[in-house]
N, C-alpha and C positions, 0 to 999 in steps of 0.2 A: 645447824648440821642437817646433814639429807638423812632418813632412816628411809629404810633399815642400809644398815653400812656396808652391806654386801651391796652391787647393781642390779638392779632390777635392768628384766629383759627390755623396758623402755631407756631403759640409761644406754647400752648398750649398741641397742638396733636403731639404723636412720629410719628420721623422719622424713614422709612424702608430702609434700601440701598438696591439699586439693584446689585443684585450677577451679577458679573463680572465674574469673575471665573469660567472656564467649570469644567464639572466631580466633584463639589462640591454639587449636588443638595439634599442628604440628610444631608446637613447643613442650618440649615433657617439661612436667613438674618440677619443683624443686624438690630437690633431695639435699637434707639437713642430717650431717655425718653427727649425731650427738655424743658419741663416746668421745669421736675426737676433742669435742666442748670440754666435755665432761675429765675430761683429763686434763683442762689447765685450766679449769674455773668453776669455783661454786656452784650448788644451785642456788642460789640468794642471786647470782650474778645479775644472770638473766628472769630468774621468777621471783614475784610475779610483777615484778613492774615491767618487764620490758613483755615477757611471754606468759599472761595465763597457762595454767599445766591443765586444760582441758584442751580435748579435738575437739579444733572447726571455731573455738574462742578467739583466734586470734587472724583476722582477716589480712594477711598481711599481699601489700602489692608493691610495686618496682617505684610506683610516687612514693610512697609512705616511704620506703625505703632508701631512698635518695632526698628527703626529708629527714633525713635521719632516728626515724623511728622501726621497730620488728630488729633486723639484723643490719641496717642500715646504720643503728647506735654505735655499731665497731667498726660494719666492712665500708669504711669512708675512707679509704687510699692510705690512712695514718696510723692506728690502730690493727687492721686488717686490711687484706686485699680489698680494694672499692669495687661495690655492687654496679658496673655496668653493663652495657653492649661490649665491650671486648674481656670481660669476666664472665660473660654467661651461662659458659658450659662448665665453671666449676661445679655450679649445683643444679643445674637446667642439665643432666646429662640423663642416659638409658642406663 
């Protein structure tokens, strides 16, 4: 079970990943909606095997993720909408 059972403000509020990546900077960040998560899936789901619950733990990139690791585990066209170049302003948006 996740405690405490009320949401905490991080359950709630999207996550922003911090661009790793040089020479990408007119690509915005990804933005990770977690409440939406969080309303149709545990936290066991994703932590910690897929997401350590620390910032900046979890180095995630667009290989890794089309490798099927980070969020690439779900959003692979089957499970979830697949993490491409014609998916990319679902979470790369302003």
């Amino acid at each position: 079970a996740c405690w405490p059972l009320l949401p905490s403000a991080a359950e709630y509020g999207d996550i922003t990943f911090a661009r790793q990546a040089a020479g990408m900077d007119d690509i915005p960040p990804a933005v990770f909606p977690h409440w939406v998560h969080r309303m149709q899936y545990k936290c066991a789901d994703c932590h910690d095997e897929l997401f350590k619950m620390k910032a900046g733990a979890n180095p995630v990139t667009m290989d890794a993720m089309q490798a099927g690791r980070w969020c690439g585990a779900c959003h692979d066209g089957k499970a979830a909408f697949e993490s491409n170049f014609d998916t990319c302003r679902r979470c790369h948006n302003k």
